[in-house]
C-alpha positions in Angstrom: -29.2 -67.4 30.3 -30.9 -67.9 27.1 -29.8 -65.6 24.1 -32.9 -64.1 22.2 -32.0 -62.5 19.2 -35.3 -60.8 19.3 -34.5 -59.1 22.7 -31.2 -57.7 22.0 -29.9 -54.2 20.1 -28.9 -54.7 16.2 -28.2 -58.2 16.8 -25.0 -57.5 19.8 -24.9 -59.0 22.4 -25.8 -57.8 26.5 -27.5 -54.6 25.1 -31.3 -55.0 25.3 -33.7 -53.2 23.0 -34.1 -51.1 25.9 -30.6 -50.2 26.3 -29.9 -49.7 22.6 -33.0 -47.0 22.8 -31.2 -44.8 24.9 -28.4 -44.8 22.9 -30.1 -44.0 19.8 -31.2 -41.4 21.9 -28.3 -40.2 22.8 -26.3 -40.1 19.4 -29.7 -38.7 17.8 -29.3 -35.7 20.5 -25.5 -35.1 19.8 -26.3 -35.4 16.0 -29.1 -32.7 16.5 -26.9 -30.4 18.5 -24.0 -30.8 15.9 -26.6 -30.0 13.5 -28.1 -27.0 15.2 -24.3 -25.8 15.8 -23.2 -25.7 12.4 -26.2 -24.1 10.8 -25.7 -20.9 13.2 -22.4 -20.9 12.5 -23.2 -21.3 8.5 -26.0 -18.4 9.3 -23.3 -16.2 11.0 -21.0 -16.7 8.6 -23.7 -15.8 5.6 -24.5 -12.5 7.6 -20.8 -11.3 7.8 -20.3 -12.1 4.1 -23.8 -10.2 4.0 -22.3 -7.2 6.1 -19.2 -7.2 4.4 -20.9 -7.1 0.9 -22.9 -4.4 1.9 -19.9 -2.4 3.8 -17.6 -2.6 0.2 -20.6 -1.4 -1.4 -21.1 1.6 0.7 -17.6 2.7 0.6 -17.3 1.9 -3.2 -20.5 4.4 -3.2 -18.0 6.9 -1.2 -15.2 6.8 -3.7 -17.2 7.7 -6.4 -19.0 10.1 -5.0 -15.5 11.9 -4.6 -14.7 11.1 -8.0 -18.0 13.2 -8.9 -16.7 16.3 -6.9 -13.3 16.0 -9.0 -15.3 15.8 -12.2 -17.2 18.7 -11.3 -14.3 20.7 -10.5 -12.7 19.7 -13.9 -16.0 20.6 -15.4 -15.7 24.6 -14.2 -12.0 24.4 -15.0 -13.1 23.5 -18.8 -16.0 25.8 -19.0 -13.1 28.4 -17.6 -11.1 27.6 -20.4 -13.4 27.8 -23.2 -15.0 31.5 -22.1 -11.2 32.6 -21.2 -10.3 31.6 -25.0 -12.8 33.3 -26.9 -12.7 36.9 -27.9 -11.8 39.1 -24.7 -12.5 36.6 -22.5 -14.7 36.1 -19.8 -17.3 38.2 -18.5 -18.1 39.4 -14.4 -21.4 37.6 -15.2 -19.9 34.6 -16.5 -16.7 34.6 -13.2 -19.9 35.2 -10.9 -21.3 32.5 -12.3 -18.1 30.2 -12.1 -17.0 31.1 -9.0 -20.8 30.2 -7.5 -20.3 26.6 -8.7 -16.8 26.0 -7.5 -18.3 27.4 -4.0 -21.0 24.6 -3.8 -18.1 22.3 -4.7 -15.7 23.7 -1.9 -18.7 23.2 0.5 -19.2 19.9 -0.3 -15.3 18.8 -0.3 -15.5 20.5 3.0 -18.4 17.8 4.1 -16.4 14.5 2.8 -15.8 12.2 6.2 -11.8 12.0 5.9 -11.8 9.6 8.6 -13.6 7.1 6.4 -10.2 7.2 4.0 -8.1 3.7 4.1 -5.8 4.8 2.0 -3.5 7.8 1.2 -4.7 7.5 -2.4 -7.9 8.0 -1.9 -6.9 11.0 0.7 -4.8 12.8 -1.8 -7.4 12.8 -4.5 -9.6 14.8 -2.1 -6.7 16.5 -2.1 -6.0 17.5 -5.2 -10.0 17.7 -6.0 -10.6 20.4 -2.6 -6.9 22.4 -3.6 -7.7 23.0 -7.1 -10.9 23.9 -6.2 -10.1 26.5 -4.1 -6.9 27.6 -6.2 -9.7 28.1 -9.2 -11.9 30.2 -6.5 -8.8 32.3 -5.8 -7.8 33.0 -9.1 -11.5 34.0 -10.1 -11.2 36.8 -7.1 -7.9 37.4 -8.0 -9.0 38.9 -11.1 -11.7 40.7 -10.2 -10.0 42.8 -7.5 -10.1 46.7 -9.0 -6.2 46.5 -8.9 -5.5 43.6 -10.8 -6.8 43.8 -14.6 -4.0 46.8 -15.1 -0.9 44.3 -14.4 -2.4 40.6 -15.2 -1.8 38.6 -18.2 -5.3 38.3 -20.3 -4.6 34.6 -20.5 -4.7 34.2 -16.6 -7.5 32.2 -15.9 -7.1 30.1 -18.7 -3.5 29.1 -17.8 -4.6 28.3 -14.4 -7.5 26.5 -15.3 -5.5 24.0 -18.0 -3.4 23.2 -15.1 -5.8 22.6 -13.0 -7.5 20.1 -15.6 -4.0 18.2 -16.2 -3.9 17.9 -12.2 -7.0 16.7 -11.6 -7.3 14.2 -14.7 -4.2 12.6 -13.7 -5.8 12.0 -9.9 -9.2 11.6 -11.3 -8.3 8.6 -13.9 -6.4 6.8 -10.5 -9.4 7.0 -8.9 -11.5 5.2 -11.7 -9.4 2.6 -11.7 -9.6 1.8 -8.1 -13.3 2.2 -8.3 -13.2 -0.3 -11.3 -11.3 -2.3 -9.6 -13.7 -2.5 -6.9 -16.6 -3.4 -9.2 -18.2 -0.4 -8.6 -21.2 0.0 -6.7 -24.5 -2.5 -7.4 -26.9 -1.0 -9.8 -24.8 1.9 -10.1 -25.1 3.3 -13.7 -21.6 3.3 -15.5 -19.3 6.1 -14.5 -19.1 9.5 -16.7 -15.5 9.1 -18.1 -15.7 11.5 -20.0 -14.3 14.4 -18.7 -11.1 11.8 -17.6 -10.3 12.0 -21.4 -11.4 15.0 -22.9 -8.4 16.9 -23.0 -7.8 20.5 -22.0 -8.4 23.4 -24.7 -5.0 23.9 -26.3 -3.6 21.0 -26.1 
């Protein structure tokens, strides 16, 4: 049988230009399911990165959103301080006051998801941030009970409120850090350090 160079596939021998179509054919169909196959799994991959991006970001937004209820706790415990120093100290108006801010505080320690905690440093700063803020809502009713101004030290509430600041900046500035170290959350402004360094009256 004559050879026609014309007739055959890519210039081999015994496969027409027929036979070599349908092989084309059939690599261009594997190469197009390869293809298809790796760009879902490039897509899939994308969206977990995606997912996990956005699930680090939310609990980043968690963390410091307990770090806020600590500051705010340490804020009370230095306003405390500062009324408890001057002159005869602080007045019913002034504990009412007090004691109305470290209640909105307790409620919202009281709404914090504990189950979303990963970590037992992140569980004892609610910890120390919900404890010290009830010990400062005790220590405010302490005092005003009718029986109590006859026996207490003037300097009560002040003492326990300096304490309560040295606890809670010791737990707070952990928790920075780990938020720091976490990058914080996106478009987050910069956290209020603040009241991690200001130190407590006295001191």
């Amino acid at each position: 049988m004559a050879y026609d160079v014309w007739e055959t596939c890519v210039l081999i021998p015994g496969f027409s230009r027929s036979e070599c179509a349908s092989w084309v054919q059939a690599w261009g169909s594997i190469g197009a399911i390869a293809m298809t196959a790796w760009a879902v799994n490039w897509a899939h991959r994308k969206q977990l990165k995606q997912k996990e991006r956005e699930q680090s970001a939310d609990y980043t937004q968690f963390l410091e959103t307990l770090f806020q209820l600590l500051g705010g706790t340490r804020g009370v415990a230095v306003k405390m301080t500062e009324v408890e120093s001057v002159g005869s100290g602080s007045t019913p108006d002034e504990r009412s006051s007090m004691l109305a801010e470290l209640s909105a505080l307790s409620d919202a320690f009281k709404r914090v998801d504990l189950n979303r905690f990963d970590r037992y440093d992140y569980m004892e700063a609610w910890l120390v941030g919900d404890g010290q803020t009830r010990k400062l809502i005790a220590a405010i009713e302490f005092v005003d009970l009718p029986t109590t101004s006859q026996t207490l030290d003037p300097r009560y509430l002040e003492f326990t409120a300096e304490e309560a600041i040295r606890t809670l900046d010791t737990r707070g500035k952990k928790l920075y850090t780990a938020i720091e170290a976490r990058g914080g959350p996106p478009g987050s402004p910069p956290l209020p350090v603040d009241w991690t360094q200001r130190p407590a009256a006295g001191h």
